[in-house]
VOPAGU-2260 file (C-alpha; in pm, 1 decimal, decimal comma):
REM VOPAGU-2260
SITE   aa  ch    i         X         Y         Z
SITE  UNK   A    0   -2060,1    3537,4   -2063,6
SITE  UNK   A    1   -1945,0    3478,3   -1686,1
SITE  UNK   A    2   -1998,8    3802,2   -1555,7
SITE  UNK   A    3   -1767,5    3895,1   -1250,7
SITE  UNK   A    4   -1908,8    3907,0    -941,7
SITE  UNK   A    5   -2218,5    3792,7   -1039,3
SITE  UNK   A    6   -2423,4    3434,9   -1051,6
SITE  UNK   A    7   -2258,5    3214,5   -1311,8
SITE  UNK   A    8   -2612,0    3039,7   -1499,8
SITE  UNK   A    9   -2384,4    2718,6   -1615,3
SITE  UNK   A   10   -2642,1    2521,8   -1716,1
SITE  UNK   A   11   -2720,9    2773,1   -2037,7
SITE  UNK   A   12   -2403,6    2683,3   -2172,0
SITE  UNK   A   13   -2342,5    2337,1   -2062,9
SITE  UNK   A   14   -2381,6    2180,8   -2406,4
SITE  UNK   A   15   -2128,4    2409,4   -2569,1
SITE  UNK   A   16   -1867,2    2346,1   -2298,5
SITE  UNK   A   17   -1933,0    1991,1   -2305,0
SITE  UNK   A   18   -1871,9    1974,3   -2675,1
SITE  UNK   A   19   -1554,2    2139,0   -2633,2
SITE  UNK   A   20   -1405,4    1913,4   -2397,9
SITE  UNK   A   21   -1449,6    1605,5   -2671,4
SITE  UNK   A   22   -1174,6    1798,3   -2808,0
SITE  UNK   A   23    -926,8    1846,7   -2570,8
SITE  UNK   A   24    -764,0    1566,5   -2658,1
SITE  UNK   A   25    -671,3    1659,2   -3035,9
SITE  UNK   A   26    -535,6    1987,3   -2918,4
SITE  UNK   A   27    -121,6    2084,4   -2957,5
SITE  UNK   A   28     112,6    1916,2   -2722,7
SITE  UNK   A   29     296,4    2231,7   -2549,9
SITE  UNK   A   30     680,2    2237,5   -2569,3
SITE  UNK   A   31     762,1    2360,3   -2235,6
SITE  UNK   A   32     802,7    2086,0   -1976,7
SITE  UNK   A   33     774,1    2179,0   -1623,8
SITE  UNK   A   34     991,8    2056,1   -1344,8
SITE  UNK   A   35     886,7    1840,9   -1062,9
SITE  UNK   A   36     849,0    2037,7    -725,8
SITE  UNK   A   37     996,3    1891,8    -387,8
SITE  UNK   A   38     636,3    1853,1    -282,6
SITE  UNK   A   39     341,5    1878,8    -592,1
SITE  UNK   A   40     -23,9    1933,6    -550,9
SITE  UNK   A   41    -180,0    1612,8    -707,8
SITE  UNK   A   42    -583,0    1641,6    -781,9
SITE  UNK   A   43    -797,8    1365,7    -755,3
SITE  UNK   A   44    -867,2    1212,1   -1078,7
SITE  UNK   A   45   -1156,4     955,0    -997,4
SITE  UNK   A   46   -1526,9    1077,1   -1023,5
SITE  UNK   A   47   -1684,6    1334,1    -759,3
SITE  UNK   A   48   -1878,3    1100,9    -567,5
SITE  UNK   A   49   -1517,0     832,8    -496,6
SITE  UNK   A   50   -1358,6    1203,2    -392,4
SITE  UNK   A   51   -1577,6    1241,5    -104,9
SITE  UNK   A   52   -1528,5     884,2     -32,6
SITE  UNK   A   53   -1197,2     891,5     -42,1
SITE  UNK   A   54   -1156,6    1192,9     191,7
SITE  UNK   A   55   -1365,6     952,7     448,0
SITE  UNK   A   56   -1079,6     673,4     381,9
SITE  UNK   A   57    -845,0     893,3     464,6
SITE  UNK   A   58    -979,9    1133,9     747,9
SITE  UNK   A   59    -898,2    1431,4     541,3
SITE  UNK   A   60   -1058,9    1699,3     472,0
SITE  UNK   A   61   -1217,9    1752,2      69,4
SITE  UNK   A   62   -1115,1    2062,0    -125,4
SITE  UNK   A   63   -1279,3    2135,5    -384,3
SITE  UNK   A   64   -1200,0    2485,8    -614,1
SITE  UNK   A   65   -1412,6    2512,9    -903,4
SITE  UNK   A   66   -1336,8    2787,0   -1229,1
SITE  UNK   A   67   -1583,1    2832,7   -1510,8
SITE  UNK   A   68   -1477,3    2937,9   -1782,9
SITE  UNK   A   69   -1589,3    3043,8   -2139,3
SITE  UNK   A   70   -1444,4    2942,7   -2447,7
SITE  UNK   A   71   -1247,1    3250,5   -2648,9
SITE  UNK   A   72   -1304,1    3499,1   -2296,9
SITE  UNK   A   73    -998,0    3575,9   -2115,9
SITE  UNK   A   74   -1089,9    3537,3   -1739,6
SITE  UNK   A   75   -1048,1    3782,4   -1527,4
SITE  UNK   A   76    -699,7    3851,9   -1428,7
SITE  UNK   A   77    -785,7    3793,2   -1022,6
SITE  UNK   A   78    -945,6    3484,9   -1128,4
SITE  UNK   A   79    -746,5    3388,4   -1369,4
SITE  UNK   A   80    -399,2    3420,7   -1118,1
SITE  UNK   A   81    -588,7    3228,4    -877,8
SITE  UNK   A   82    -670,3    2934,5   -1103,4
SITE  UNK   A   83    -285,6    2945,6   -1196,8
SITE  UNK   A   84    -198,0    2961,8    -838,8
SITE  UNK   A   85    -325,1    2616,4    -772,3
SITE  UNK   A   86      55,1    2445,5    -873,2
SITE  UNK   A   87     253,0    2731,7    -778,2
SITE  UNK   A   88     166,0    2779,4    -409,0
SITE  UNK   A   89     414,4    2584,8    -216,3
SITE  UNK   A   90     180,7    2580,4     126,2
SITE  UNK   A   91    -108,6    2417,6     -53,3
SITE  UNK   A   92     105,1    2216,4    -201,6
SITE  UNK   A   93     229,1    2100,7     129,9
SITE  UNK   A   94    -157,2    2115,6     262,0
SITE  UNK   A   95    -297,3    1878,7       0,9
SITE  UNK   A   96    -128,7    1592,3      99,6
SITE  UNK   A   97    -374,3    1611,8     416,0
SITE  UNK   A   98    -684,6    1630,5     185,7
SITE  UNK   A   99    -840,6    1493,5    -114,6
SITE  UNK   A  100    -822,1    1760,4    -381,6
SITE  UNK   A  101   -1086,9    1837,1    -679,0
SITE  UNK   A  102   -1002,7    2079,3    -890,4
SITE  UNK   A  103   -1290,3    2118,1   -1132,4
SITE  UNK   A  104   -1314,8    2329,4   -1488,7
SITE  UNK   A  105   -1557,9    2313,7   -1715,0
SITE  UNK   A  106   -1318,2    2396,9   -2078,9
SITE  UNK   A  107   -1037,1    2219,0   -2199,4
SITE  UNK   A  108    -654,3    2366,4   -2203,9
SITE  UNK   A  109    -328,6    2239,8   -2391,4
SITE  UNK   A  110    -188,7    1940,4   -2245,7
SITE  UNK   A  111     166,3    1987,8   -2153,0
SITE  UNK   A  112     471,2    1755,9   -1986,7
SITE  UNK   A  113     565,2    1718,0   -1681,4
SITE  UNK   A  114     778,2    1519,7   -1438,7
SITE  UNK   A  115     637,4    1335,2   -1200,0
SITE  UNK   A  116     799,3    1122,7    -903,8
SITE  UNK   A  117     648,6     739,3    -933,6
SITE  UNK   A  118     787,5     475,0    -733,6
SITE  UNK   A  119    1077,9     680,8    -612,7
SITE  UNK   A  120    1198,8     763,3    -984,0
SITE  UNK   A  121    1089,5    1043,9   -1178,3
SITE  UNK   A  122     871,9    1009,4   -1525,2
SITE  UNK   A  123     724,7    1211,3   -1764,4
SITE  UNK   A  124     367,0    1242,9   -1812,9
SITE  UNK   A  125     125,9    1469,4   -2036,1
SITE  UNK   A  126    -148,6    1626,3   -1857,3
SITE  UNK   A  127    -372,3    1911,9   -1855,3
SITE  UNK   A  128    -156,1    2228,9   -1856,2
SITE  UNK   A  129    -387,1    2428,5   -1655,1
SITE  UNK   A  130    -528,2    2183,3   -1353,6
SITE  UNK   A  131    -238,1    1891,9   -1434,4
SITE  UNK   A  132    -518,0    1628,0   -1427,9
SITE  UNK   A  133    -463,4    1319,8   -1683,6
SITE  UNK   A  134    -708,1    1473,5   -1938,2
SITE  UNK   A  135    -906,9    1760,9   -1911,9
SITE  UNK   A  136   -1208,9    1560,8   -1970,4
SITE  UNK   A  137   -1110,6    1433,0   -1622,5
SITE  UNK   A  138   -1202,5    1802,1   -1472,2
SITE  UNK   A  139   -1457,2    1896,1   -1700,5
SITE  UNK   A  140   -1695,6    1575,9   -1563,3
SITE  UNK   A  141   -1595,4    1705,3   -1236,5
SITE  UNK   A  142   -1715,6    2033,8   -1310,2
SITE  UNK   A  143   -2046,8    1899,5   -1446,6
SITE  UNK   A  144   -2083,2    1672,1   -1097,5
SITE  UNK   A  145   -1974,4    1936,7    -898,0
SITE  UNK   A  146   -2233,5    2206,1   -1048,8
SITE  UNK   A  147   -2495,9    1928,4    -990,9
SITE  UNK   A  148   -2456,6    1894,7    -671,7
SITE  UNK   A  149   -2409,4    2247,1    -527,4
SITE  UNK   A  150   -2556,8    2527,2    -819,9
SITE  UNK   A  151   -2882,4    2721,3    -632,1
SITE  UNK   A  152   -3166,0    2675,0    -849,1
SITE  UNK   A  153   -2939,0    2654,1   -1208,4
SITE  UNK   A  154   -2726,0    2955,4   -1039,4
SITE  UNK   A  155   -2345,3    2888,3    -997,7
SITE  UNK   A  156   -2079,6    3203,3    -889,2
SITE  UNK   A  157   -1725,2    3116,3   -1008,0
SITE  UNK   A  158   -1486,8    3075,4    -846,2
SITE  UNK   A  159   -1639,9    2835,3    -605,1
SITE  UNK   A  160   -1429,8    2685,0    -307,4
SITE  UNK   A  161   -1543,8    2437,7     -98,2
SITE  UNK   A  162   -1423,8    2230,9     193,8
SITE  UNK   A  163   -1576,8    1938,2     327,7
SITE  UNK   A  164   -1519,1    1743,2     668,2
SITE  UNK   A  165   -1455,6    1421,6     702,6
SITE  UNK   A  166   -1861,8    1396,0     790,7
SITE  UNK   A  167   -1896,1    1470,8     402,9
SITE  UNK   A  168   -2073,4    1792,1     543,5
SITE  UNK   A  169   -1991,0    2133,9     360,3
SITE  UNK   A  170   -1790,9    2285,5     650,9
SITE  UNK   A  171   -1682,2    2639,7     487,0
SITE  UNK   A  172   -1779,9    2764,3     157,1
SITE  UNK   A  173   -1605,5    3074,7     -84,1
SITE  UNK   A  174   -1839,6    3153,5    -409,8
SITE  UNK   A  175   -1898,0    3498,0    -370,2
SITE  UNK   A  176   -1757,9    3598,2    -750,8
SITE  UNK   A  177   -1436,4    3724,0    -586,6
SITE  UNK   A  178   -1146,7    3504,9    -538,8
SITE  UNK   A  179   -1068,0    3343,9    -175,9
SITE  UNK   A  180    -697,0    3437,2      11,6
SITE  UNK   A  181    -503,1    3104,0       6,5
SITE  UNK   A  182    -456,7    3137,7     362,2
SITE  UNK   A  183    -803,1    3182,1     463,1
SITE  UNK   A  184    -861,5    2801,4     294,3
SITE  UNK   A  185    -573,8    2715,8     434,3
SITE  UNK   A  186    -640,3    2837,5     756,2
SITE  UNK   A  187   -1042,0    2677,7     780,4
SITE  UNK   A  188    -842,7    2347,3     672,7
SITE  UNK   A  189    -609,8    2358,0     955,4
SITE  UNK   A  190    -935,3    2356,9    1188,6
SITE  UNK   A  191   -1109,1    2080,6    1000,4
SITE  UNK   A  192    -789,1    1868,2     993,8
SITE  UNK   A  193    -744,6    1924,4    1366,3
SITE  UNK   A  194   -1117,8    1840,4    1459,9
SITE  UNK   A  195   -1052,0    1519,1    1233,1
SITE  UNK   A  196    -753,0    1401,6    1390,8
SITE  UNK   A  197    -473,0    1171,8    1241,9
SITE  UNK   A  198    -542,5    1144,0     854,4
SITE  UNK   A  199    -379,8     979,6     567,1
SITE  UNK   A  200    -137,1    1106,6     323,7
SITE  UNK   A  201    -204,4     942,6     -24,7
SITE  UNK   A  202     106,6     738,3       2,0
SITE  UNK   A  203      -8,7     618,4     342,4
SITE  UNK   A  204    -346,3     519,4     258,7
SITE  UNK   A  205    -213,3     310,2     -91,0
SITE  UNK   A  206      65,3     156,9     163,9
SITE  UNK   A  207    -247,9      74,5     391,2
SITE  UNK   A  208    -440,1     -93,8     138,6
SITE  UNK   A  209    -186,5    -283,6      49,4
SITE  UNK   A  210    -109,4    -431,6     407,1
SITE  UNK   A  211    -468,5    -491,6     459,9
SITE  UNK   A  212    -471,0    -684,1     105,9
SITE  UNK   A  213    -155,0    -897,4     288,3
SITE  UNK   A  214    -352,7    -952,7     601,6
SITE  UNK   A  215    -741,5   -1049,3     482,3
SITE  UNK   A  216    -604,7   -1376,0     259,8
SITE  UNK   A  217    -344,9   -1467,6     511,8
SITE  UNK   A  218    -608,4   -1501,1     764,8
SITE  UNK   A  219    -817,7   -1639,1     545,2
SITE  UNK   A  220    -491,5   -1933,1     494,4
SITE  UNK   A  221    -485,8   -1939,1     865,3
SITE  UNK   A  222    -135,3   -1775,8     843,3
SITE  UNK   A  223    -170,1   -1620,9    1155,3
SITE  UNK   A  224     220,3   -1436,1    1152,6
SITE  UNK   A  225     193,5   -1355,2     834,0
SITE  UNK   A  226    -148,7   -1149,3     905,9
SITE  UNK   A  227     -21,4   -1018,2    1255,5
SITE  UNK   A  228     259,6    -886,5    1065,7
SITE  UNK   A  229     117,0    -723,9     811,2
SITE  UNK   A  230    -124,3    -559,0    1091,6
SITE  UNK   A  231     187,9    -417,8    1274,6
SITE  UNK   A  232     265,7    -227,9     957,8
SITE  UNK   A  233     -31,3    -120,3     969,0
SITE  UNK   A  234     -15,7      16,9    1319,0
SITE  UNK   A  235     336,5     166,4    1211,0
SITE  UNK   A  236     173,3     360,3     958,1
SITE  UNK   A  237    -174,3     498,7    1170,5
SITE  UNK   A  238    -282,3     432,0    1532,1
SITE  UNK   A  239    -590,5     595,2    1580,2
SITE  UNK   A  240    -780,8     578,3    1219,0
SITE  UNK   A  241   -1071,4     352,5    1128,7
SITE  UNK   A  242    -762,2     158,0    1014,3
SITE  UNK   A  243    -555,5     111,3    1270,1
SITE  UNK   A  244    -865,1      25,9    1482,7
SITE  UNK   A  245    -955,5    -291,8    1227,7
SITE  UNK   A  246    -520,0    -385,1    1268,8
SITE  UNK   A  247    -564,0    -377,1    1626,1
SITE  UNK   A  248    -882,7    -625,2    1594,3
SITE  UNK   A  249    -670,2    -817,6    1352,0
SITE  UNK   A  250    -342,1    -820,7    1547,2
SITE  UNK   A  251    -527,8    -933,9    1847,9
SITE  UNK   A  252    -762,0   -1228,2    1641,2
SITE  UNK   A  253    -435,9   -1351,7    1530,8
SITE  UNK   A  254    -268,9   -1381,1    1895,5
SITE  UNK   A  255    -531,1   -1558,7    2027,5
SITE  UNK   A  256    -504,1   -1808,0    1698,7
SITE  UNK   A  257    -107,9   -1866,3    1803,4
SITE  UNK   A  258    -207,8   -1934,7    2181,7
SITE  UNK   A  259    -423,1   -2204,8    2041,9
SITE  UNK   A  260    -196,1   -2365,4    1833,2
SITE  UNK   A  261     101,2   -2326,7    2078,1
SITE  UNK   A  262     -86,2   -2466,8    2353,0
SITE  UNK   A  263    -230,8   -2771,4    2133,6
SITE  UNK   A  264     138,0   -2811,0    2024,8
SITE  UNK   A  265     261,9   -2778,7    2384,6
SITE  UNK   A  266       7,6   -3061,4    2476,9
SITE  UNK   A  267      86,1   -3302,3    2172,3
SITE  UNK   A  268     451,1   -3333,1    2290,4
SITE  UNK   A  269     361,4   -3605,6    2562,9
SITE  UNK   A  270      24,1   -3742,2    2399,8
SITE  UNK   A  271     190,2   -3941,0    2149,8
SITE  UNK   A  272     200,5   -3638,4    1846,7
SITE  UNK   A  273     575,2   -3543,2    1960,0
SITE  UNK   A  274     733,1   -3520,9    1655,3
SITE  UNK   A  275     393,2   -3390,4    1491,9
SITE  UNK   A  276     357,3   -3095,4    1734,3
SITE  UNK   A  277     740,6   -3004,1    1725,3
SITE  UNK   A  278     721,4   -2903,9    1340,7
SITE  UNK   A  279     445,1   -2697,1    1404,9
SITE  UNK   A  280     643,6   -2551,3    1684,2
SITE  UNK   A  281     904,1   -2489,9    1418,8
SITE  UNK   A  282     651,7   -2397,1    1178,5
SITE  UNK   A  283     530,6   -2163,0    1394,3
SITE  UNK   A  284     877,4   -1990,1    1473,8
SITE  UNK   A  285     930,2   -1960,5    1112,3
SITE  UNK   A  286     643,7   -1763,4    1080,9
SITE  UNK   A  287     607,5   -1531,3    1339,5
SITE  UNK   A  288    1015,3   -1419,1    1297,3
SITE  UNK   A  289     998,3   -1035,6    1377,2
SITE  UNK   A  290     719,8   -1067,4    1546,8
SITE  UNK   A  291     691,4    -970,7    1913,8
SITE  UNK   A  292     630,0   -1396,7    1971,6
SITE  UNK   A  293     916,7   -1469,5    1831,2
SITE  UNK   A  294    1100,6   -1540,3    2159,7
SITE  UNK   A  295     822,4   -1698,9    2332,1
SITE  UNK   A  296     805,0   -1912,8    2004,5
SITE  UNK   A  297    1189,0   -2034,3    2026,3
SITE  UNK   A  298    1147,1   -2110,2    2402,5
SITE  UNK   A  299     858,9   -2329,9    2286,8
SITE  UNK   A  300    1114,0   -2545,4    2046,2
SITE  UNK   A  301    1371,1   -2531,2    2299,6
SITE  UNK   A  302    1143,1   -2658,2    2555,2
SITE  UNK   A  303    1009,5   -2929,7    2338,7
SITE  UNK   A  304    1337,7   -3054,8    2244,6
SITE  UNK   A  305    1404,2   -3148,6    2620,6
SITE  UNK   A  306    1085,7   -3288,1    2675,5
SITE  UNK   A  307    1144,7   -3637,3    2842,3
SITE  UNK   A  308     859,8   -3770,1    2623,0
SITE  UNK   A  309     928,0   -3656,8    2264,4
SITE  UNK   A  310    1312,9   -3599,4    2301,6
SITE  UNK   A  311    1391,4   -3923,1    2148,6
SITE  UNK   A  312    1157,2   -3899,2    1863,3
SITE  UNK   A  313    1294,0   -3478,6    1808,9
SITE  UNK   A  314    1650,2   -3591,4    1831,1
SITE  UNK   A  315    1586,8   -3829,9    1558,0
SITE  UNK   A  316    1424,5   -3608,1    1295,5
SITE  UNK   A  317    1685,7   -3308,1    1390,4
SITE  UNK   A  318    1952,6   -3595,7    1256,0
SITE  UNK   A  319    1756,6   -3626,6     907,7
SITE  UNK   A  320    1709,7   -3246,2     873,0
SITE  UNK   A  321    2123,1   -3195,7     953,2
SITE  UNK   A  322    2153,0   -3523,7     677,7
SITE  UNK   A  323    1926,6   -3343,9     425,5
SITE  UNK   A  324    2104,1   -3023,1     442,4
SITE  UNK   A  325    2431,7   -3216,8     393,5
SITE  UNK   A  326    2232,2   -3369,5     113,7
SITE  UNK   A  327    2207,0   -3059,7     -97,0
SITE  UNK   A  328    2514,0   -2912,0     -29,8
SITE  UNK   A  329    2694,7   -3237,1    -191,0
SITE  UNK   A  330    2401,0   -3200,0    -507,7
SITE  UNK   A  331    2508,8   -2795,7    -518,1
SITE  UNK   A  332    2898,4   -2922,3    -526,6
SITE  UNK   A  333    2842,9   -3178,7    -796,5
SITE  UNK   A  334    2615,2   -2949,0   -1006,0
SITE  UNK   A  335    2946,5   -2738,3    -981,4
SITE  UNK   A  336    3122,9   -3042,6   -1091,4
SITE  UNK   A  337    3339,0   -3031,1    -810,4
SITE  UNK   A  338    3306,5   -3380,9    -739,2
SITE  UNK   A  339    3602,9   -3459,9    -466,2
SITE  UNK   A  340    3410,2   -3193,7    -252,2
SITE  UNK   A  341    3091,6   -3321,4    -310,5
SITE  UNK   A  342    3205,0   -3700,2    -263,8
SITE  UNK   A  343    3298,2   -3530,5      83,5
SITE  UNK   A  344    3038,3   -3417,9     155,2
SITE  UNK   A  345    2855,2   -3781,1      47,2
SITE  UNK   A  346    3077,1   -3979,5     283,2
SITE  UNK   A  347    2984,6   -3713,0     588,2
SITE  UNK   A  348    2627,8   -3878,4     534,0
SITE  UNK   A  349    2730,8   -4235,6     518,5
SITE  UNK   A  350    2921,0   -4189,8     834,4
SITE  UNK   A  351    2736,0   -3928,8    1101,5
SITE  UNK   A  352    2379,7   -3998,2     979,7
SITE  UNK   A  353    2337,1   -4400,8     930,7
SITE  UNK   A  354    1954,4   -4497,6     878,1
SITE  UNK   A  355    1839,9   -4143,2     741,9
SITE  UNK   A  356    1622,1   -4110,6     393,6
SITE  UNK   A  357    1958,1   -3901,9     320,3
SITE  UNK   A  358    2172,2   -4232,5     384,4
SITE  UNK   A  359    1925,9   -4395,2     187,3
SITE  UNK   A  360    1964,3   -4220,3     -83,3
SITE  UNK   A  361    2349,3   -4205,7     -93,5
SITE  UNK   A  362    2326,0   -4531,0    -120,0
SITE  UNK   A  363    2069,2   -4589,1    -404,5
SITE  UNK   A  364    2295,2   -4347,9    -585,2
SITE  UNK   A  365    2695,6   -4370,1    -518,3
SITE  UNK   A  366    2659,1   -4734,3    -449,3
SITE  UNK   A  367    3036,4   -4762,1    -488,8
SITE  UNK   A  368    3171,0   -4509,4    -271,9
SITE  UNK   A  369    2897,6   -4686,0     -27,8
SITE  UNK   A  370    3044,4   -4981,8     -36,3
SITE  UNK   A  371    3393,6   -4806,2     -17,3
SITE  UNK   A  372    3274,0   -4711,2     346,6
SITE  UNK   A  373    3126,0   -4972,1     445,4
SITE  UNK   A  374    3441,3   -5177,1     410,5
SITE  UNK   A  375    3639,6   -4934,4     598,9
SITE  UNK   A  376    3439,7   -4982,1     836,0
SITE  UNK   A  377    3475,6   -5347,6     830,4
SITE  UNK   A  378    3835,5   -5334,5     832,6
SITE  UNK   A  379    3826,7   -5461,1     479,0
């Protein structure tokens, strides 16, 4: 029995409850499927000790509300309403998204249907009907880590609340037998959150990950925008978590990389690598579009295309790369087998852009229409 207002001794029937969650799986789907809320209270579904872990990820607070329960009794109704409370209270719905959330039972329930928003679009999934957790073997392990860590010599009152700062210290504690007011756990995680400072949402900290998963292998490629870009997200997302602390680090690593490439560029234009260090200018540009460089970057190219020394040699390839272009639009007109366009587009190389690979080409291929120009131009 769990007798109310008194010590719950879980570990006398652990076996039993453990034995009954290997069934939860094989019981009756329920017919009712419930709605999707605006905002819904989603429980963490990995084990106890990646909970706590998370909340430190995060800078959230952990909340964790623990019910045990005994096959065939009917809880008490106080309890019982409380348990059910846990997906029909709209302010700790709104709460939880500023805390990691464990909710923790030690029997299985009916599984039921819900709808769920993933990835903007809403989906149905089956889950437990009571704590809406994949399985309820996904709360019962909870339970059993949960009255591991924090029963008082094999003792355990249910239900048990708990909130934890993001120290992984127990900050504030309900498991007196009686059920806790929503707002007084509310309330104590207001304080926590505030001592904490920014957290994560759940969103946030996947969208985080994410970014940082961007950033580490571009710097690793020595794709310096790419990584300072990615860090900027970052920084758009959090400014004063442990994360937007290692995107500040990483925003300001990358910056120094560009000086060092823009100066070496800047110095190969009139060492003899003119043409070398422009297309890393232009490289460069590419790159860092969006970026707050961006217009430092184009006055780079611009400068380097008037430099006295590599003018010449800039001038030159900016003829191939206008021939090329050209080039493909003529391939892109004949693969449409429009070929009077494309033949158009062929004699616009043999005429503006003499002595390119593109002119080259034209001539390797359309040796006809080649010669066709050539003797206009030789009055033939």
């Amino acid at each position: 029995m769990f007798p109310r207002k008194a010590s719950v001794v879980w570990a006398r029937i652990l076996g039993v409850c453990v034995a009954a969650g290997l069934t939860a799986g094989f019981l009756p789907q329920g017919k009712r499927t419930n709605k999707v809320a605006s905002v819904a209270l989603a429980p963490f579904e990995g084990a106890y000790d990646e909970a706590l872990t998370r909340a430190v990820e995060r800078n959230v607070p952990l909340l964790v509300v623990a019910v045990a329960e005994q096959s065939g009794v009917e809880l008490d109704e106080d309890i019982r309403q409380f348990r059910d409370s846990l997906h029909t209270t709209p302010t700790l719905a709104v709460a939880a998204q500023h805390a990691v959330v464990v909710l923790a039972g030690n029997t299985p329930h009916p599984p039921t249907t819900i709808e769920v928003l993933e990835g903007g679009a809403k989906t149905q999934r089956t889950v437990c009907s009571v704590y809406r957790t994949a399985s309820c073997l996904v709360h019962q392990k909870l339970f059993d880590k949960v009255y591991a860590e924090h029963n008082v010599e094999g003792e355990f009152k249910s239900p048990n609340v708990m909130l934890f700062g993001v120290d992984r210290k127990l900050a504030r504690s309900w498991a007196s037998g009686e059920s806790p007011s929503w707002d007084a756990v509310l309330g104590a995680h207001a304080e926590l959150r505030k001592s904490a400072g920014e957290g994560l949402t759940e969103v946030q900290y996947e969208q985080v990950l994410a970014l940082q998963r961007s950033a580490q292998p571009a710097e690793s490629r020595g794709e310096w925008g790419v990584a300072y870009a990615a860090w900027s997200k970052v920084l758009a997302i959090t400014q004063t978590t442990k994360h937007a602390v290692q995107a500040k680090e990483g925003q300001q690593k990358a910056a120094a990389e560009l000086e060092k490439l823009r100066a070496d560029a800047r110095t190969g234009l009139g060492d003899g690598r003119a043409l070398e260090s422009y297309k890393r200018l232009l490289e460069l540009q590419r790159e860092w579009a969006g970026t707050s460089f961006e217009k430092e970057l184009a006055k780079d190219v611009s400068a380097a295309e008037k430099h006295k020394d590599a003018k010449p040699a800039i001038e030159a390839y900016k003829r191939e790369l206008e021939a090329e272009k050209v080039w493909s639009e003529a391939l892109e007109l004949l693969g449409a087998n429009n070929e009077s366009a494309a033949k158009s587009k062929l004699r616009t190389i043999l005429r503006k852009y003499p002595g390119t690979p593109a002119d080259k080409r034209v001539r390797e291929r359309f040796a006809d229409l080649a010669a066709e120009e050539d003797a206009k131009k030789g009055g033939g």
